[in-house]
Steps between C-alpha positions, in 0.01 A plus 500: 500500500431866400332561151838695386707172621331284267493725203871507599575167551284268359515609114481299178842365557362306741161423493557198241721320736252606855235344272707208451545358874216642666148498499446895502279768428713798369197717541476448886696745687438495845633861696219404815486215725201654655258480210229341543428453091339148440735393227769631689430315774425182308837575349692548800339169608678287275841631486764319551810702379491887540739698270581827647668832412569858680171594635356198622275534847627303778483132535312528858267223665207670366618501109639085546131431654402550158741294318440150711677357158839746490795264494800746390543908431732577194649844544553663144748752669757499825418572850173321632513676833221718385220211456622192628379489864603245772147379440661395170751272683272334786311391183755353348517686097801477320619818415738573215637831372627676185780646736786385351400614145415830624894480645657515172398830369558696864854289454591652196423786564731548808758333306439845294489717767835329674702512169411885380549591871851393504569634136346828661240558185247704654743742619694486173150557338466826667844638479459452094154651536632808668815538284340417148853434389816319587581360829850372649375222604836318668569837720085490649459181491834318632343181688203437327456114345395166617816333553590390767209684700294369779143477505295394804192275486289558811220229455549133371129517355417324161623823348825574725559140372431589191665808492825276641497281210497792236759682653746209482638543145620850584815597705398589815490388860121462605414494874139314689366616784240258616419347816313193328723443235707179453836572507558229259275632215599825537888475456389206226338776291807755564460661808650553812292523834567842715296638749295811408744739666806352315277517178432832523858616567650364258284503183463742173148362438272386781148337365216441696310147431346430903122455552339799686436364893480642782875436593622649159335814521727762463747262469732759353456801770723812524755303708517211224547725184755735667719170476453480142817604272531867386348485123347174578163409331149367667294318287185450574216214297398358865255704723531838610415426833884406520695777458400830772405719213591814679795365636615386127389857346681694758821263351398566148479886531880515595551327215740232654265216417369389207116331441341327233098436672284308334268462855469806764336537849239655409474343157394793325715754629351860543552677227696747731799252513805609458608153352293576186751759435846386651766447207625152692191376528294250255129445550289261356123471544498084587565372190758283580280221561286310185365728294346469130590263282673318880175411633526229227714376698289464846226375327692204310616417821151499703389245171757272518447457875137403434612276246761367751162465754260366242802211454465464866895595553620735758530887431836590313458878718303397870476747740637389870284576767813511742701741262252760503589681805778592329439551121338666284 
């Protein structure tokens, strides 16, 4: 992993309880596959578990040449996409990832995003800004509220799931578009399957929780959000790569949609952009996912996987082989 991740991730929270079940040097950091140190290589050697974070160099034939001992990878964080190669597979590793405790905190905070969008606080925000005084709020804001309203799920990931399971308690209809999803487990959690189209016309609050593919790029072109209801929010904690950015500006600047971004295509947007500036629009730099005191969270769950492994029982978290071509 990088230097920053394990500053990040591995603090004194957790070191006691990495010390605990594994036979680690906290000092080691290895950022380089490639080097040829001597102690690195003699560490590399005899590893059998590798515990890795954002950062970490791919897993190629080369790098598992020197680690004839590797038996498993523990991913302190979600997606493994970015180091686990199918060299990793044709060995044989396990594979287990912090995914579904990184879930929880994008989770809650659409759950935010889909509960102020409906109550129309950003917009309410401004108005009170502008006015500095009283505001009638029944005569300019009529419809706004949560009951009754109907939010669309596109994405039965860990965190549309998630997001599914928080939303239950509240009255609202909540709609999954997902071409992998079990039918079953999505109307057991509260939801009703729809295809995209039908989600999109008929919801107040669309959220986006789909992997970034090839087949979901620009998912939501110019075609797709001109279905979306007049005042209708898009929420995005997924990828930008999703949503036709210019496509979903050109929407934004009429002002008949409404956006709260948490990812963008490109993912810093020029500091030109119009949505920096648009009253109906909410940006937010990627923080929905773990951040601070959070990463607590992926690291206690990358532990008690090796503890689960040192036990010799099976990963609580694996990572599928066969799922990956469309996940995260």
């Amino acid at each position: 992993m990088r230097t920053g991740t394990r500053a990040a991730v591995l603090g004194e929270a957790v070191l006691p309880e990495l010390l605990r079940v594994a036979d680690v040097d906290p000092a080691l950091l290895v950022t380089d596959f490639t080097d040829e140190d001597p102690e690195l290589a003699d560490r590399l050697d005899r590893a059998e578990v590798l515990l890795t974070g954002w950062g970490c160099p791919p897993l190629d034939s080369a790098a598992l040449g020197r680690m004839p001992r590797l038996r498993a990878v523990v991913h302190a964080a979600g997606s493994v996409k970015h180091h686990v190669t199918p060299a990793c597979w044709e060995r044989g590793l396990l594979v287990s990832s912090a995914a579904a405790a990184n879930a929880l905190p994008v989770a809650e905070y659409a759950l935010a995003a889909i509960l102020f969008s409906n109550k129309r606080v950003l917009e309410s925000a401004h108005a009170y800004r502008a006015a500095r005084g009283p505001i009638d709020l029944l005569s300019h804001y009529p419809t706004v509220g949560n009951y009754r309203r109907t939010v669309g799920l596109v994405g039965a990931s860990l965190i549309g799931r998630r997001v599914l399971e928080l939303l239950r308690p509240f009255d609202l209809r909540v709609l999954v578009h997902d071409p992998y999803a079990d039918p079953a487990e999505v109307t057991a959690l509260g939801g009703e399957c729809s295809s995209l189209d039908e989600l999109l016309r008929r919801s107040d609050v669309v959220s986006l929780h789909a992997p970034a593919l090839p087949q979901t790029r620009h998912l939501l072109d110019a075609s797709r959000l001109s279905l979306m209801r007049d005042g209708a929010t898009l929420v995005n904690t997924a990828r930008g790569s999703l949503v036709d950015t210019d496509a979903l500006t050109t929407e934004l600047v009429t002002g008949r949609l409404h956006a709260v971004l948490d990812h963008t295509e490109p993912e810093v947007l020029p500091a030109g952009s119009v949505l920096f500036d648009l009253p109906n629009v909410l940006l937010t730099p990627h923080v929905a996912g773990s951040l601070g005191g959070e990463l607590d969270r992926l690291a206690a769950s990358a532990v008690e996987e090796l503890e689960r492994y040192a036990r010799g029982l099976a990963f609580r978290h694996p990572v599928d082989p066969a799922r990956l071509a469309y996940s995260a």
